[in-house]
N, C-alpha and C positions, 0 to 999 in steps of 0.2 A: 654450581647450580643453585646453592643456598649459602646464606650466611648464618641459616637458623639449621640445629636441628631436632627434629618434634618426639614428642613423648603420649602418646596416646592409651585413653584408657581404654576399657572394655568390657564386654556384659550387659547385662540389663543396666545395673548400676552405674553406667560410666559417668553418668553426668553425676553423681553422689560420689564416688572419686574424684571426680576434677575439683570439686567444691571440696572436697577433703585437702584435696593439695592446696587449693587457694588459701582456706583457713590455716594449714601450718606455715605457707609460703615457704613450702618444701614438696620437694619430689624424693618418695625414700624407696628405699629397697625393702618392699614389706614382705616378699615372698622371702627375702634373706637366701637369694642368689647367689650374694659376693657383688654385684655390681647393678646398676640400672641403666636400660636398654633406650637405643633411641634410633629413626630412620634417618638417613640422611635423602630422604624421597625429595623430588624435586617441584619444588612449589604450584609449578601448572598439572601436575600429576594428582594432586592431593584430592581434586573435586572426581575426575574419571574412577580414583580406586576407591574413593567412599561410595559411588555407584554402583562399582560392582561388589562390594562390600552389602548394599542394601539388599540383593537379590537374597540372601543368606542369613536363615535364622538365628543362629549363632556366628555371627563375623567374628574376623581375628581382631580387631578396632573398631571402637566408635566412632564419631564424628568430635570427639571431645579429646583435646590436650593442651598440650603447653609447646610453644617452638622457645629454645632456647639458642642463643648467640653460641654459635660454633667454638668460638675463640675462648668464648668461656671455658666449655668441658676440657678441649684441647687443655691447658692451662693446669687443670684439675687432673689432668691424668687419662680423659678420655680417647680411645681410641679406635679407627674401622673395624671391624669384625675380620676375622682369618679364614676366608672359607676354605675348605677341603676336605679330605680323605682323613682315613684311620694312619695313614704313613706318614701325613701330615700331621696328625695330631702328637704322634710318636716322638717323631723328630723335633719339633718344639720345644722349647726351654723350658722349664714345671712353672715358671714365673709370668710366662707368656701365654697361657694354657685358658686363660680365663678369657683371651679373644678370638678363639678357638669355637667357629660351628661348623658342622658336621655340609657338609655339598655331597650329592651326586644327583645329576640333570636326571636321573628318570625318576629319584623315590622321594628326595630332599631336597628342594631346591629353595630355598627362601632368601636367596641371592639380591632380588627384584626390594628387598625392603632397604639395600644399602644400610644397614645395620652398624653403629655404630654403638660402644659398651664406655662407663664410667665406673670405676671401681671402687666406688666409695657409696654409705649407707643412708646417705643424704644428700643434696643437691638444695642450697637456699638457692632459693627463689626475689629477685627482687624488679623493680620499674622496669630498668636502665636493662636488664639482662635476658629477657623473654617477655613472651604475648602468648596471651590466653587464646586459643581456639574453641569453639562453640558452634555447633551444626547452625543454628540461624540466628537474624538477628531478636527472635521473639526470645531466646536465650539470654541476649543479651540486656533485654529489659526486668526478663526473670530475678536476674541474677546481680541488677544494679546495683544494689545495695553491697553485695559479698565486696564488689570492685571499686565501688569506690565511696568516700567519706563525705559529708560536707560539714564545715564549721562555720559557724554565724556568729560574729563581734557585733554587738549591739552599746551604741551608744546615743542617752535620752535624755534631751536638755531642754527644760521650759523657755518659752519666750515667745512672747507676746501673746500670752494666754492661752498659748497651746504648747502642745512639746514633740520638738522636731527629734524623730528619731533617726537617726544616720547608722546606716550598716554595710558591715564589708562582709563577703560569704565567699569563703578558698573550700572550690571542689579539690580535691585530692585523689588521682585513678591510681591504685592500689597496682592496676596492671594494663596497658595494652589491651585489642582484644582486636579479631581479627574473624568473624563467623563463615562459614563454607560458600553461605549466599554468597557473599561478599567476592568468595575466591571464585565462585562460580561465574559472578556475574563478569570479571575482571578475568577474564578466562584464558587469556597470555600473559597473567603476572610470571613476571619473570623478579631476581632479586633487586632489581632498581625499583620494580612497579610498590614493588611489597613493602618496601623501606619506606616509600614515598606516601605507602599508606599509612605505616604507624608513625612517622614522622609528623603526622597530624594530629596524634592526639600527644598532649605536653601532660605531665603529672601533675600542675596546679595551676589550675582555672579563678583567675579572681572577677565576683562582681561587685559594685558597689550602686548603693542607693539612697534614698532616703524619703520618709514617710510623717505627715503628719497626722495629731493626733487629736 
């Protein structure tokens, strides 16, 4: 269904979390679970249940996360959640116990998040490996600065009574970024649509010019 999967904050603060994770360029386990949590929800689904999410004071998520390449967590140790019972839980290896949640369809059912766990107290963050999620793109003007860099090479050389200045300026995007608008508006992203959108932004943009003076 995905090749990513998402890590969403929550609360009032969510968007002051996600700007937390940006600046460590980490995702950690700060409640000190043992592991950090993440859905394997399916990319056309994301804009429908932040809607029904909106009706509600206190939602379980924000509109604000990270999607991270599958293959990564995999790799790291990540793995599906174990839904079931207390016989279920019993039976389970003491080792295996940490991908262990609780099921029953009429009291507990949180099956619908496709839940997947990473057993470890940090998760770096980098380009190549996740995109940033952000409720819109006025978000993502906000927050320009957090994501990405620019450097300017300036070089100023007299001639002919004036001085020609030549400059090269590498944006550098820190991260992806992918806003709800975006999913909304694209409203049968499936994982080819979604690739093909971040596939558009590259991590260094060069311009060049020159200015006289």
């Amino acid at each position: 269904m995905s090749n990513y999967l998402f890590h969403f904050t929550k609360g009032r603060k969510a968007k002051d979390t996600l700007m937390n994770i940006i600046n460590d360029k980490a995702i950690k386990d700060v409640s000190q679970i043992g592991h950090i949590c993440f859905s394997d929800a399916p990319v056309t689904m994301l804009a429908p249940m932040f809607a029904i999410f909106s009706r509600y004071s206190e939602p379980m998520y924000a509109p604000y996360g990270i999607g991270v390449r599958k293959d990564v967590i995999y790799k790291q140790g990540g793995r599906p959640v174990i839904y079931g019972d207390e016989n279920d839980r019993r039976i389970l290896p003491q080792e295996m116990k940490w991908r262990f949640e609780l099921f029953h369809p009429e009291q507990h059912d949180f099956t619908w998040l496709r839940e997947w766990r990473l057993p470890k107290a940090v998760l770096e963050l980098s380009f190549d490996n996740c995109f940033i999620i952000l409720n819109s793109n006025k978000d993502s003007e906000e927050l320009w600065n957090m994501i990405n860099t620019i450097d300017v090479d300036v070089d100023a050389q007299p001639e002919d009574g004036g001085i020609l200045t030549e400059y090269n300026i590498c944006l550098t995007k820190r991260y992806r970024v992918v806003s709800m608008e975006d999913i909304s508006t694209i409203c049968m992203m499936n994982k080819k649509t979604l690739q093909k959108e971040l596939s558009k932004q590259t991590e260094e943009e060069y311009l060049q010019g020159s200015a006289w003076e």
